[in-house]
C-alpha positions in Angstrom: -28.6 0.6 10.5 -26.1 -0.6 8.2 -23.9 2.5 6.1 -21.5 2.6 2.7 -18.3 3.5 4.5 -16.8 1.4 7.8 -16.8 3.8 11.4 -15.9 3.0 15.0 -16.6 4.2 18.1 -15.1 5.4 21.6 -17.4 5.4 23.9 -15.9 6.8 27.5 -16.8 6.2 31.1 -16.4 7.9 33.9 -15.6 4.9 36.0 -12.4 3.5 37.4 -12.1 0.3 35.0 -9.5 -2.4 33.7 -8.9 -4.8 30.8 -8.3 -8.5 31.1 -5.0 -8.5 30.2 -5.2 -11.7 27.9 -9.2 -11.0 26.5 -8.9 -6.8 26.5 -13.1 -7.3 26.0 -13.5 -8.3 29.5 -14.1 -5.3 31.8 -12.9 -5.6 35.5 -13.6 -3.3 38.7 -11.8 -3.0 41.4 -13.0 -5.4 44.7 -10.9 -5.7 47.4 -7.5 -5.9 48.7 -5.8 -8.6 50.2 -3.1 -10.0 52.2 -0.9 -13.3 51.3 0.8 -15.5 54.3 4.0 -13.8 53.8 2.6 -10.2 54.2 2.6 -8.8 50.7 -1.0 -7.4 49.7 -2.1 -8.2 46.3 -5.7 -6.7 44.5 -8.4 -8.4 43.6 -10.8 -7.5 40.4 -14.3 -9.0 39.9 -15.7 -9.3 36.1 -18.4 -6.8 35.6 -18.8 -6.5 31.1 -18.0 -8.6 28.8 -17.9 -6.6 25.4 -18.5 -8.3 22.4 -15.9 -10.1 20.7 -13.6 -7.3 18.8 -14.2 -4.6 21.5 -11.5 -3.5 23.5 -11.8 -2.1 27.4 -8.8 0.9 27.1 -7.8 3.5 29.5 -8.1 7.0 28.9 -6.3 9.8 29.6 -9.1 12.6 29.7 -11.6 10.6 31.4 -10.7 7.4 32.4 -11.9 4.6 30.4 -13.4 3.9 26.9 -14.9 1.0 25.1 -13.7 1.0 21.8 -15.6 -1.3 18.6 -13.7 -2.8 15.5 -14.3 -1.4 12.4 -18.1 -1.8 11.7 -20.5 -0.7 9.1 -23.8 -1.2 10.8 -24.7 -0.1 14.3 -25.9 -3.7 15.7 -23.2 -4.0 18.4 -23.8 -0.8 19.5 -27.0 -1.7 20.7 -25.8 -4.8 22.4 -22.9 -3.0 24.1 -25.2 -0.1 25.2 -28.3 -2.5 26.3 -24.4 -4.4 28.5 -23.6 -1.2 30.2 -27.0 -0.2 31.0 -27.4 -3.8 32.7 -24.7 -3.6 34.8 -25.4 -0.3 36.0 -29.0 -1.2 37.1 -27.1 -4.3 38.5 -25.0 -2.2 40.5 -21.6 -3.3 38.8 -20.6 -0.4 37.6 -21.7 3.3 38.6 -22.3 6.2 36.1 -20.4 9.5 36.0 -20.5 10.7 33.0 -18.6 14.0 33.4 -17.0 15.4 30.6 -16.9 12.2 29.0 -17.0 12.1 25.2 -18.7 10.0 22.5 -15.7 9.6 19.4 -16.9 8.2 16.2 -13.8 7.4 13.4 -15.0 7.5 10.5 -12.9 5.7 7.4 -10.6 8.0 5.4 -8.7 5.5 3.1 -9.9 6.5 0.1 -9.1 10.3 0.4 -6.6 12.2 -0.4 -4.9 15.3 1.0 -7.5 17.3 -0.9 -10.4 14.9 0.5 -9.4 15.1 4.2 -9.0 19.3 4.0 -12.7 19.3 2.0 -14.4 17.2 5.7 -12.5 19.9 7.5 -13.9 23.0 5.8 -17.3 21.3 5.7 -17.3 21.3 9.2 -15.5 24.7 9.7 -18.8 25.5 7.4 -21.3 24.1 9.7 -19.6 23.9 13.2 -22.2 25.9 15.3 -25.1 23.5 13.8 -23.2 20.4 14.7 -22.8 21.0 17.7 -26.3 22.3 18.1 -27.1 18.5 18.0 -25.0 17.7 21.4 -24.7 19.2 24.6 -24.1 22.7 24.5 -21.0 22.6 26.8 -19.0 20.5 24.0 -18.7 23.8 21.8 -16.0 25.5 24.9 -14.9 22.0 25.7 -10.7 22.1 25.3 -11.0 18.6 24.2 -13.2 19.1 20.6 -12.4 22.7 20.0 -14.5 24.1 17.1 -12.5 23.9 13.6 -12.2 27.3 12.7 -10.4 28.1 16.1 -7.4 27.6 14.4 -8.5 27.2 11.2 -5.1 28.7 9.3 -2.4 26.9 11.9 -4.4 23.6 11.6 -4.5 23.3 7.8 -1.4 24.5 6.8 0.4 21.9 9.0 -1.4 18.8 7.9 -1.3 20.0 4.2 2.2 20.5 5.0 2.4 16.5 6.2 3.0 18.0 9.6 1.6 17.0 13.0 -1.4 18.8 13.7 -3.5 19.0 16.6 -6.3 17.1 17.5 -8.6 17.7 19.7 -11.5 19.5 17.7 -14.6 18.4 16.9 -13.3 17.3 13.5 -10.1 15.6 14.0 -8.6 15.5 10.3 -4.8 14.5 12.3 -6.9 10.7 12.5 -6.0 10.6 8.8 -2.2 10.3 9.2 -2.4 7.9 12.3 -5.7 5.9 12.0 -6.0 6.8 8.1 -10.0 8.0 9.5 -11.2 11.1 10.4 -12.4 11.9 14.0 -15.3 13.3 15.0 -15.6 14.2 18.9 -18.3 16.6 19.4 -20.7 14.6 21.1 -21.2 14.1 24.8 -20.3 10.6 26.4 -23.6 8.9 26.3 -25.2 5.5 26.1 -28.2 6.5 24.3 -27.8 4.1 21.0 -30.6 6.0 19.0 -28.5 9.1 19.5 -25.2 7.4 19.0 -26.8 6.1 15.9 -28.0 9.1 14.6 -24.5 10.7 15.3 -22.9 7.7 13.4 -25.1 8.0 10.3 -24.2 12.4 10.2 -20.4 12.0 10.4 -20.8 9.2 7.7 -22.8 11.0 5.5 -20.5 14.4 6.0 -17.5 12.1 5.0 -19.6 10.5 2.0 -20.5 13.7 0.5 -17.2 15.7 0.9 -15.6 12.3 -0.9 -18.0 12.7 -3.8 -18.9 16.0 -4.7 -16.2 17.7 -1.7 -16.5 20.4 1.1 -17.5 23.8 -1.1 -20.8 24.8 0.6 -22.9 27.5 -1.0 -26.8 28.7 0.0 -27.2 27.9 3.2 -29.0 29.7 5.6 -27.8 32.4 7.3 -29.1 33.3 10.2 -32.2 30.7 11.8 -30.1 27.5 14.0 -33.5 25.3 13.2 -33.3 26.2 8.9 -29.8 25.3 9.1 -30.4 22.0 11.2 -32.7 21.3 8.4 -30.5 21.8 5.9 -27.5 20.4 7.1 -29.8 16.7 7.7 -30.9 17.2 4.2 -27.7 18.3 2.6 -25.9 15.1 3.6 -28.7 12.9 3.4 -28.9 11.2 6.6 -31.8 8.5 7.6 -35.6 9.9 8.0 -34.9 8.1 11.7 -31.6 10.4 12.4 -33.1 13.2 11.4 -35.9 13.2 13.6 -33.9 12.2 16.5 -31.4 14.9 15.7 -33.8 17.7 15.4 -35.1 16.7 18.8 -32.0 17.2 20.6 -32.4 20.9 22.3 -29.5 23.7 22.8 -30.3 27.0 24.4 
């Protein structure tokens, strides 16, 4: 699926991984240990992903590691590094504890102002139960994507002040000063490149709308989760294929 406005992805792994230090898109895993002639022990890594040119094998604070993409506009590599993982894993090469991982898309910012970047925020302040509605239902207490209007007044007034404001909610609007993108982390860490997909095309679309006609939100429903699913998808226009998927996830 190809879209109007470039995005990347973070996509985080609960394993204990590490970059090639001269191609960062090779992904190593511990082996062994062992000892030289003179007594000193030294480790030894075995390959276990190679990520497609322009991805990068990082460590993470929070949960480990994360595979991070270039700046795409279409969703093809996701495919191809999902359809990797899921390879080694049947392989054996890598294991899968997924644990309070997350799933970060960035989505690209350059071409909004102040004004632009606050309208994504209240937009999602608008509709932050729904969105998360579409992810696991753990994500809406989880410290690390905090829902926007938590701290609605504190978080605003210091990025409208140029300030640094905090970042881990589910809409990230700090990415603008530092990656000049906003951040969206609801989601769960997953592999599932239909759902990553779908995610990909609703942060877009929330990003392409507040840019045109910006973040005021009026008539929506007030009261029914499924009506305001519906009108969220259709509000922001993604894909007939996102939509379906999306309105398939379940939260109790």
């Amino acid at each position: 699926m190809k879209f109007p406005r470039k995005f990347g992805v973070e996509l985080e792994i609960g394993e204990n991984l590490q970059e090639d230090e001269e191609s960062p898109n090779i992904i190593k895993k511990f082996s062994h240990s062992e000892m030289t002639s003179n007594g000193y022990w030294y480790t030894i890594f075995t390959d276990v992903i190679r990520l497609p040119d322009g991805w990068e094998g990082k460590h993470d604070g929070s949960c480990g590691f994360e595979f991070v993409s270039p700046p795409l506009f279409d969703t093809q590599q996701i495919y191809e590094v999902c359809s990797i993982v899921d390879e080694a894993r049947d392989d054996g090469k890598i294991g899968w504890n997924m644990h309070d991982t997350g799933m970060h898309v960035h989505v690209d910012a350059t071409d909004l102002d102040k004004d632009g970047v606050l309208a994504v925020g209240n937009f999602c302040r608008h509709f932050d139960r729904t969105i998360y509605s579409f992810v696991n239902k753990n994500r809406i207490n989880n410290s690390y994507c905090r829902p926007v209007g938590a701290d609605n007044n504190g978080l605003y007034w210091r990025f409208s002040q140029g300030d640094y404001a905090p970042r881990y909610y589910g809409c990230n609007i700090a990415s603008k000063h530092k990656h000049n993108t906003i951040e969206f982390r609801y989601s769960e860490g997953t592999f599932d490149a239909q759902k990553i997909e779908a995610l990909v095309d609703l942060f877009v679309c929330i990003v392409e709308r507040c840019a045109i006609v910006g973040g005021h939100v009026c008539g929506s429903p007030k009261r029914n989760l499924t009506a305001k699913r519906k009108y969220l998808l259709d509000l922001v226009g993604v894909s007939p294929k996102s939509r379906q998927i999306l309105l398939a996830s379940k939260w109790d």
